[in-house]
Every structure is written in structure tokens, then in C-alpha cells.
C-alpha positions as CSV (number, residue, x, y, z in Angstrom):
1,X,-4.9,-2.9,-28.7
2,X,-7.7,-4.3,-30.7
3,X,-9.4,-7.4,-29.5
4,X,-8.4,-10.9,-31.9
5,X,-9.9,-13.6,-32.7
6,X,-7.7,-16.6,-33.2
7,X,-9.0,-20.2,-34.3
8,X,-7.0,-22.8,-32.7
9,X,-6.4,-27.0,-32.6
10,X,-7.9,-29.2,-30.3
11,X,-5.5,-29.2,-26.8
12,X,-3.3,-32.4,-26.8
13,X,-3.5,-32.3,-22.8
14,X,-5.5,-35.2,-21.3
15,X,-9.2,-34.4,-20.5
16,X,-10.6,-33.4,-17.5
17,X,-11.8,-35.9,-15.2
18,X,-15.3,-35.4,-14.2
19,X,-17.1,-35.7,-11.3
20,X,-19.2,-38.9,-10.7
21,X,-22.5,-38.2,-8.9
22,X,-22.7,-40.0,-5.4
23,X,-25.0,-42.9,-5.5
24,X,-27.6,-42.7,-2.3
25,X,-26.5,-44.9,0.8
26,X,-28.5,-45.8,3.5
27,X,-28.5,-43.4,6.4
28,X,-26.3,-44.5,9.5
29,X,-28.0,-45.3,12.7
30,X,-27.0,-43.1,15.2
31,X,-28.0,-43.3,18.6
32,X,-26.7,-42.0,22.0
33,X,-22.8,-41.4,22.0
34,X,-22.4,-39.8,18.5
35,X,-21.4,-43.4,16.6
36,X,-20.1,-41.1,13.7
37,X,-17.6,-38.8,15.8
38,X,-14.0,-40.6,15.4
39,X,-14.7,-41.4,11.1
40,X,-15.6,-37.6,10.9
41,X,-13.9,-35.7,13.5
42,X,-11.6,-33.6,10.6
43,X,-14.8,-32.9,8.9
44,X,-17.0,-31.4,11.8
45,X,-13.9,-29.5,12.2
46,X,-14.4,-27.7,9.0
47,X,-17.8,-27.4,9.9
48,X,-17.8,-26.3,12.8
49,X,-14.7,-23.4,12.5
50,X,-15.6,-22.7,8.6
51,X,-13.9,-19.8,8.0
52,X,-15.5,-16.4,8.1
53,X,-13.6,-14.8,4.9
54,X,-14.7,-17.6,2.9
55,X,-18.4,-17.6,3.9
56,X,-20.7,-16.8,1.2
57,X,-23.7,-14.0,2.6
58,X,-27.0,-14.1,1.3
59,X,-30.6,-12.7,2.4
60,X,-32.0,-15.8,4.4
61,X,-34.9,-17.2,2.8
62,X,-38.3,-17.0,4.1
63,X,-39.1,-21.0,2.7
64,X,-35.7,-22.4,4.8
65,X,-36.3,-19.9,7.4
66,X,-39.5,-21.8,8.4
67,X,-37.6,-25.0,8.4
68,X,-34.9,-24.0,10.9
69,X,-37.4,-22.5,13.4
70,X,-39.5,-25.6,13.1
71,X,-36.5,-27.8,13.9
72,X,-35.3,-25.8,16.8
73,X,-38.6,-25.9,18.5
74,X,-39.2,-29.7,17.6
75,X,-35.4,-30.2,18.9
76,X,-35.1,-28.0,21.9
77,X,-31.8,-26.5,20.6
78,X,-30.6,-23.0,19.8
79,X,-29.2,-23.1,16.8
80,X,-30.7,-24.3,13.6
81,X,-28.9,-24.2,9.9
82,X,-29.5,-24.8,5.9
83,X,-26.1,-24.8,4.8
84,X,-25.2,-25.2,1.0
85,X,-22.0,-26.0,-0.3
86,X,-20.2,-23.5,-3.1
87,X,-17.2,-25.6,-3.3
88,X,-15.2,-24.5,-1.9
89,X,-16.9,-21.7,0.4
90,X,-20.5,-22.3,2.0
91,X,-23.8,-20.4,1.6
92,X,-25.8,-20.3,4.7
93,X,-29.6,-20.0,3.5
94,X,-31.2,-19.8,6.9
95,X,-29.2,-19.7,10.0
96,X,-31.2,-19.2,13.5
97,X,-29.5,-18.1,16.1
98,X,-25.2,-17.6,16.7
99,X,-22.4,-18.1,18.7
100,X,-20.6,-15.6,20.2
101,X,-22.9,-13.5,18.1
102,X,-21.8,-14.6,15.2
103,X,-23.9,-16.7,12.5
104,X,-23.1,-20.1,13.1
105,X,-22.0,-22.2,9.6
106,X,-22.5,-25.7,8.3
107,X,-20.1,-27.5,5.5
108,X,-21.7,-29.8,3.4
109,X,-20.0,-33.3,3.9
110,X,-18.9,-35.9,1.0
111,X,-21.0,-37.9,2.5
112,X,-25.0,-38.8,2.6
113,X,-25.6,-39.9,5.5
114,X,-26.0,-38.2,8.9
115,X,-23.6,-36.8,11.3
116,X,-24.0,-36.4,14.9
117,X,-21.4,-35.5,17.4
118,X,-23.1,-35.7,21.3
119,X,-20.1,-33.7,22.9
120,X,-17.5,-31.9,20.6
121,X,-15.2,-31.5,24.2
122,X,-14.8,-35.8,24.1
123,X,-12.9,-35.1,21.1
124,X,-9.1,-34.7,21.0
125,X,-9.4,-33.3,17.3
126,X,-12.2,-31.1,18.7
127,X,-11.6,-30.3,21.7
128,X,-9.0,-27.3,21.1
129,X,-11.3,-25.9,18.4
130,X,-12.1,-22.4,19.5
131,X,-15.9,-22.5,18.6
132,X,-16.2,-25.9,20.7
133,X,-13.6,-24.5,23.8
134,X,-14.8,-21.7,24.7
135,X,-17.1,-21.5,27.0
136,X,-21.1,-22.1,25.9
137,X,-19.1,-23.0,22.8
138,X,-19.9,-26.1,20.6
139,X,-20.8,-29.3,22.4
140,X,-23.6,-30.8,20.2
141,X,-23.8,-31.4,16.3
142,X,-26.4,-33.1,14.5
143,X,-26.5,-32.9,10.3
144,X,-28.2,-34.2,8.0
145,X,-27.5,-34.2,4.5
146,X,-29.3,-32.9,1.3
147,X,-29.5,-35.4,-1.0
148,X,-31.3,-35.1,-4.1
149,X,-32.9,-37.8,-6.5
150,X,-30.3,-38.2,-8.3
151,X,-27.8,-38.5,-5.7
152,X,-26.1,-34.6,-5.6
153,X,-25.4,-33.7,-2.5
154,X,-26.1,-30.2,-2.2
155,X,-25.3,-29.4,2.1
156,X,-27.2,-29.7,5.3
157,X,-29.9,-29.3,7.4
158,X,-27.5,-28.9,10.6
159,X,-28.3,-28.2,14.9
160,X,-26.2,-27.1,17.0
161,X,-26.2,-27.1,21.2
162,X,-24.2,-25.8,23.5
163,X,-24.5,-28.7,25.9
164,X,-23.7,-32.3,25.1
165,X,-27.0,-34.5,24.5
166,X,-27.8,-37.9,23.2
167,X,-29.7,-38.1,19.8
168,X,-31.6,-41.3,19.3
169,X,-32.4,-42.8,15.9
170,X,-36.3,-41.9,16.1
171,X,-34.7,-38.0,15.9
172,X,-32.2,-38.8,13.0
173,X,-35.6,-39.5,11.4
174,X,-37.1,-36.7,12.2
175,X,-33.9,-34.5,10.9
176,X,-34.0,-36.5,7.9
177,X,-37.7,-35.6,7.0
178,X,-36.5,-31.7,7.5
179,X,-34.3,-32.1,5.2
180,X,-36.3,-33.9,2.7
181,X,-38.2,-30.8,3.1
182,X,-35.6,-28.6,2.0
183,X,-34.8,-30.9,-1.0
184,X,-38.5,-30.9,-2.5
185,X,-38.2,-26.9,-2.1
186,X,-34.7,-27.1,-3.9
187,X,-36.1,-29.2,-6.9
188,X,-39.3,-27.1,-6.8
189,X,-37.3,-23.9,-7.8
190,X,-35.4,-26.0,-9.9
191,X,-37.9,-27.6,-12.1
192,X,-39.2,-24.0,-13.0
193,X,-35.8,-23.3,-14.1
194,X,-35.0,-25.2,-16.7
195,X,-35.9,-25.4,-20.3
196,X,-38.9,-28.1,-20.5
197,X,-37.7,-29.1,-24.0
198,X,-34.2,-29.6,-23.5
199,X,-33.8,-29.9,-19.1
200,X,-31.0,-27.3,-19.8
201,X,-31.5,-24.3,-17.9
202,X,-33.4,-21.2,-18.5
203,X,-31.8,-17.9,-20.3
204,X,-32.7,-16.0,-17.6
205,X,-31.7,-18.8,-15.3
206,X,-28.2,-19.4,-16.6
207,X,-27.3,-15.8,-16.7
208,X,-28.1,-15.7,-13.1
209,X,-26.1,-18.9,-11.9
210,X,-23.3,-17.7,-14.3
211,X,-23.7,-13.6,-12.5
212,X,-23.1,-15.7,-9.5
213,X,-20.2,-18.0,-10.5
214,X,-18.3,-15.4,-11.8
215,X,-18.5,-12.9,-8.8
216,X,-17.0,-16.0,-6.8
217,X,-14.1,-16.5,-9.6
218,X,-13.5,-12.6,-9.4
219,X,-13.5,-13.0,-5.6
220,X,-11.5,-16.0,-5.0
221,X,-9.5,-15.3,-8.2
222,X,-9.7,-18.3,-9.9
223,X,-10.2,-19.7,-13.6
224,X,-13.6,-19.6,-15.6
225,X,-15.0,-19.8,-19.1
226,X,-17.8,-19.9,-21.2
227,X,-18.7,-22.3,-24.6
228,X,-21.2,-20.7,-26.9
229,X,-22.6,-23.5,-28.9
230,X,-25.4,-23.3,-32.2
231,X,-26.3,-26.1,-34.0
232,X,-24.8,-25.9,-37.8
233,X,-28.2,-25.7,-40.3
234,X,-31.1,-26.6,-37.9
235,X,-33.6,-24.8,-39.8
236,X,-33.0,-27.3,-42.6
237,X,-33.5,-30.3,-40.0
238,X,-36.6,-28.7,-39.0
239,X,-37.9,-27.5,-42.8
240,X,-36.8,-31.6,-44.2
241,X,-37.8,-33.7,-41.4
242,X,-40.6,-31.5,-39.0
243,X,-40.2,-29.5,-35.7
244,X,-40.9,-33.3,-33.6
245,X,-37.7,-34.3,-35.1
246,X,-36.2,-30.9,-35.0
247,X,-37.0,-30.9,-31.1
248,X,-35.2,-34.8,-30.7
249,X,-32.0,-33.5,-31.8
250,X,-31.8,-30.6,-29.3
251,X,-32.9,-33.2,-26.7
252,X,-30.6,-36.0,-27.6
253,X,-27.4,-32.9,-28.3
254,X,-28.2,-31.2,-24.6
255,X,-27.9,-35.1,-23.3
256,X,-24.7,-35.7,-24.8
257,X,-23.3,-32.3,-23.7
258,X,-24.3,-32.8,-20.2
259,X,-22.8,-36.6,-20.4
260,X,-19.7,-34.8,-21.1
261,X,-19.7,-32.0,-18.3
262,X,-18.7,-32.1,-14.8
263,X,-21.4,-31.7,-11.8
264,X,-20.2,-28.4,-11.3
265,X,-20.7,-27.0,-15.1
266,X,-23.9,-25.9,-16.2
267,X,-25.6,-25.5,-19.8
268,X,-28.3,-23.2,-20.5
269,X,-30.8,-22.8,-23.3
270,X,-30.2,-19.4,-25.0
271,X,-32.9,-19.6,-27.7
272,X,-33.8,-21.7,-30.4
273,X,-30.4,-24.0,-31.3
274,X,-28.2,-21.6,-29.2
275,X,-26.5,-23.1,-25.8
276,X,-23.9,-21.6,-23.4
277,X,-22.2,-23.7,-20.9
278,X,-20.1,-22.5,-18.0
279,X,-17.0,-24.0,-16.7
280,X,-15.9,-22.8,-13.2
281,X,-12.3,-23.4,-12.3
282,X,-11.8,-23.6,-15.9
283,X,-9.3,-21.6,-19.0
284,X,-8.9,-21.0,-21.9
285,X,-7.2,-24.3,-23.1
286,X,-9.3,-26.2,-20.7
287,X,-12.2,-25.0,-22.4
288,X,-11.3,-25.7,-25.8
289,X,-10.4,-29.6,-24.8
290,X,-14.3,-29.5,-23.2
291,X,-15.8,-28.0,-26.0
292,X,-14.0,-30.3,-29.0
293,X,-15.0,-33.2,-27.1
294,X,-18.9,-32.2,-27.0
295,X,-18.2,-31.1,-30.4
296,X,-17.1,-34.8,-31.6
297,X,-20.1,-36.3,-29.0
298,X,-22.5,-34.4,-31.0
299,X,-21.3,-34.8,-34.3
300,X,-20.9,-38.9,-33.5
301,X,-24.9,-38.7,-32.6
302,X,-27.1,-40.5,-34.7
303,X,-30.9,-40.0,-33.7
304,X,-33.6,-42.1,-35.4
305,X,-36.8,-40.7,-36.7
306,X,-39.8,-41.9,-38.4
307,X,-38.1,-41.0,-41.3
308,X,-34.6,-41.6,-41.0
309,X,-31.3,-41.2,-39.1
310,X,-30.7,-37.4,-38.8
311,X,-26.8,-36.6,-38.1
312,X,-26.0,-33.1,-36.3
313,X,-23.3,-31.0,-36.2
314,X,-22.7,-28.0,-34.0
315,X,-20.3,-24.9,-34.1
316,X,-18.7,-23.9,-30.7
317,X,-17.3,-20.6,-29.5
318,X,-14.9,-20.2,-26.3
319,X,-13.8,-17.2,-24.0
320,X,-12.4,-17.5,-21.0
321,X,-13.1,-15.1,-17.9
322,X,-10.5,-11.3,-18.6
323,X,-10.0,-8.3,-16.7
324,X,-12.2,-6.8,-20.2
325,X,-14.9,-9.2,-19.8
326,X,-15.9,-9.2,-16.3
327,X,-19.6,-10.0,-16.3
328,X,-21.6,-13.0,-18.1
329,X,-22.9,-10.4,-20.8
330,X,-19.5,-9.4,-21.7
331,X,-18.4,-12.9,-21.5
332,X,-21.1,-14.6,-23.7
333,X,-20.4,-11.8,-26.3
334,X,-16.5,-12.8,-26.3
335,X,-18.0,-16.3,-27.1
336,X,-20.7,-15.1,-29.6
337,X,-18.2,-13.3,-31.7
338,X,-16.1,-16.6,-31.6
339,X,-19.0,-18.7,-32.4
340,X,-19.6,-16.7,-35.8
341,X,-16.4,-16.8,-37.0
342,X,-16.0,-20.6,-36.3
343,X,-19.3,-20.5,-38.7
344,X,-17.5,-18.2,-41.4
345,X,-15.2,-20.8,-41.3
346,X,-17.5,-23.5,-42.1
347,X,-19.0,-24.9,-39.2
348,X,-18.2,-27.7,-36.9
349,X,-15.5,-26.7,-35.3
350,X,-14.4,-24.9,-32.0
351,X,-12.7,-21.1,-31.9
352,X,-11.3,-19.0,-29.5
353,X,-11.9,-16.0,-28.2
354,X,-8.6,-14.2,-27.1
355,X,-7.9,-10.2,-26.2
356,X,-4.6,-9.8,-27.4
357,X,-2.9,-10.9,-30.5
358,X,-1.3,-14.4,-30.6
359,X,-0.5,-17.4,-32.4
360,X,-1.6,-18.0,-35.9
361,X,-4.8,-19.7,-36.2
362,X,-5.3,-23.4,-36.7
363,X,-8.5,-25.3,-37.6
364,X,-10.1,-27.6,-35.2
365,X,-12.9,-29.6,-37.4
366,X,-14.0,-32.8,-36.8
């Protein structure tokens, strides 16, 4: 059966809620006794017995690599870990040393400030965890959390002992600088990335967060989708008004797109006017409610230039992750074809991609 492309209405069901950022909070003093243990007990639990299935393996990285051995020689312990979160599994970038023979893992916590646990086996919620009772299991947990600038939590810098120990506040500094390390090598990477126009990310850059996305979808079998977006006439904009004010709308229209998407979306810079954002746990009806509400944020912009107010308006295609589309090219050119007929159609509005035949289309124009 031939492939369809249907136009459809705005969804009536209430939007998604987003994710606020956390805001940075002081780190917790912890000193000798684990101060954190009974508040976080359930979480160290996770962290400690994360399970295997879910675990997310990657080459180790040389940069993090050089972190981990640098905090197991300046802490005396045997196991050192750079653990990012890919909510809901975990990504261990460098993990020195195991258990049991096993690579040890690390959740990233809610949370930004440290956790330390000085003997796992004083726990009642820990003590029957198999990775702390058996023996030269866990006993000792110190983590530290990666915290960006603008307040993302992104995992841990984590150390692990198979003896109970003390860990005084002058070595929750010392963590904490580690881990500042492994932020400033995160942003590194991530400031050559991204579009220096826009702060959207990279073609090359999306695809490759979006290959990576939807192997986890395919794996963990949940929802995804993808918003093709072009802004309607742009040449025009540029030809009236010049390429400084041509280069203020895509500025001030990536802004408002990403004021609109949750942390775990992301929007990359395709070429020129053309954007694609990806929406992880995400269909087809959830998609178009995202993508007709950046559609009416952009179209309600009004950005000021020397020589006037310029409006904007932007056409927007959708397709969610199929069994026929399985990759991001395949996807993106579901969402392309969409985009060009929500053009043909007169711009400003959001369409659907869909595989099999359906409903009779229905506008969605602001």
C-alpha cells in the first residue's frame, strides 16, 4: 500500500508538560558517617544494582578515562566511574575496574549535590542488595554530580570501595573538582557542536544524537518523532531587510522553539531556514500538539530591526518513528515530504506524515 499524506487539526489534548531545568544548590557537606545515606538510600540502590539489560555500552573514552584513573590513585579506591544518564538506562563513559568482574554502574541522581555512603552493610535498604552482600561487595560510595552551567544534570563522577571508609569534606572537594573536569570536557565537545548562528545543533550533529535516540526507541520500544520545520519566504526577509536581519529571525525562531521543547528534545540546524527537532518518547499526535504550538510561538514573534518589525512564519512537517522508517534519514524524509505539502498548501501550518491511508485531511493554520 502506497505511503499517504494526510494534513490534520491541531490535537485538542492538553500539552505536554516540560521539564524545568534544576537550579544549582549548594553542595552538601559530608563528612565521616555518610550524612546523605537514610534521604538517598532507594537511590544508591538503583545505583548501585542498575540493571545489566538496561545498561547502555559504549567504547570508554580516552579524555574520562584519564579522569577515573586520576581519582582512583588520588582516592586509594578500586573502582572509579563517569556515568551518564540516558533516562531511563545509563551510559558508563569510563569505568575502571569491576565487581565480581563485572563493570561496575553509576545512575545519575535528581539531585546536584553529592552522595556518599561510608558502609552500604549499615543500611537496612542496602544491606540485602546483592552487589553490597556479597562478600568484597559494595561497602563504600562516593558521587558526585555533573552539573552544567545552566543547571542540567547530566550523571556522575562516582567511587566505589569494598571496605567501609570515612570521606571528609576536604575530599568531597576534591571529587567535586573531577567532576568539574568532566563538565568543561562535556561543554567543550558541545560548543563545537552546535550551529554558532542559531545554538541549535549541527547537521552532522543532530543526525548523530537522533542515530542514537532512535536505536534506544527501537530497543526499548518506545514512542519517537521528528518535526521538520522551514521558515515560509526567508529569502524575501533577507532580499527586503539584509542578511543581519535575516540572521535575527533564525536566532530569535530557534529561541522560541527551544522555549517550547522539553530538556530531553533537541533541534538541529539542517541548512539555511531548515530545522528538525526530535521528540523521544513522543507520537504522532503528540508531535503535532508540539509542533502547532512552536508554530503559533513563532508566528506571534515580533523581532525589531533598524528598519522595522519583521513578522515570521514557519511551515512544519511531522512523522513519527514506523517499522518503514527506521533510521533518522528515512525519518527526516517522512517529515520533508510532509513539510512540502504543508507548503503546497500555503504555508504556516503543520502536516502529517502517515504510512497508511486514514482520515480525511484537515487544515491546521494559524
Amino acid at each position: 500500500m502506497g505511503a499517504h499524506i494526510s494534513e490534520v487539526a491541531p490535537s485538542t489534548a492538553p500539552p505536554r508538560t516540560r521539564e524545568r531545568r534544576p537550579q544549582p544548590r549548594p553542595p552538601v557537606a559530608v563528612g565521616p558517617g555518610g550524612v546523605t545515606v537514610s534521604a538517598l538510600a532507594s537511590d544508591c540502590a538503583r545505583l548501585i544494582a542498575a540493571d545489566r539489560l538496561d545498561a547502555l555500552e559504549t567504547p570508554r573514552d580516552e579524555a574520562f578515562d584519564r579522569i577515573t584513573q586520576l581519582a582512583k590513585k588520588l582516592f586509594h579506591v578500586p573502582i572509579a566511574v563517569v556515568s551518564f544518564v540516558e533516562s531511563p538506562h545509563q551510559w558508563n563513559a569510563s569505568s575502571q575496574e569491576a565487581i565480581g568482574g563485572r563493570p561496575t554502574g553509576a545512575s545519575a541522581r535528581r539531585d546536584d549535590r553529592p552522595l556518599v555512603i561510608a558502609d552500604a552493610t549499615m543500611d537496612g535498604r542496602l544491606a540485602c542488595n546483592p552487589f553490597v552482600a556479597r562478600r568484597h561487595g559494595v561497602r563504600f560510595y562516593a558521587g558526585f554530580p555533573l552539573v552544567t552551567g545552566d543547571g542540567r544534570n547530566l550523571g556522575s563522577l562516582c567511587l566505589v570501595d569494598v571496605v567501609p571508609r570515612d570521606f571528609s569534606a576536604e575530599e568531597a572537594e576534591i571529587l567535586g573538582d573531577l567532576a568539574q573536569l568532566v563538565v568543561d570536557e562535556l561543554e567543550l565537545r558541545l560548543s563545537s557542536v552546535k550551529d554558532g548562528l542559531t545554538g541549535a545543533l549541527s547537521r552532522r550533529s543532530f543526525k548523530d544524537e537522533a542515530h542514537r535516540a532512535i536505536a534506544l526507541a527501537l530497543r526499548h520500544d518506545y514512542q519517537l518523532s521528528c518535526l521538520a520545520i522551514d521558515l515560509d519566504h526567508f529569502k524575501s526577509i533577507n532580499d527586503t531587510y539584509g542578511h543581519a536581519a535575516g540572521d535575527l529571525v533564525l536566532g530569535q525562531t530557534i529561541r522560541a522553539c527551544a522555549e517550547e521543547l522539553r530538556t530531553t528534545d533537541f533541534i538541529g540546524r539542517m541548512g539555511g531556514e531548515e530545522f528538525a527537532v526530535l521528540l523521544p518518547h513522543t507520537g504522532l499526535a503528540g508531535a503535532l500538539d508540539v509542533a502547532e504550538r512552536l508554530r503559533a510561538s513563532i508566528a506571534n514573534l515580533r523581532i525589531v530591526t533598524p528598519a522595522q518589525v519583521i513578522n515570521v512564519t514557519a511551515s512544519f512537517g511531522v512523522a513519527a518513528l514506523c517499522p518503514a522508517a527506521g533510521d533518522i534519514d528515512a525519518l527526516l524524509a517522512n517529515a520533508d515530504h510532509a513539510l512540502y505539502k504543508a507548503k503546497r498548501c500555503g504555508r504556516n501550518r503543520c502536516v502529517a506524515w502517515q504510512p497508511e491511508s486514514g482520515a480525511a485531511p484537515a487544515a491546521s493554520t494559524g
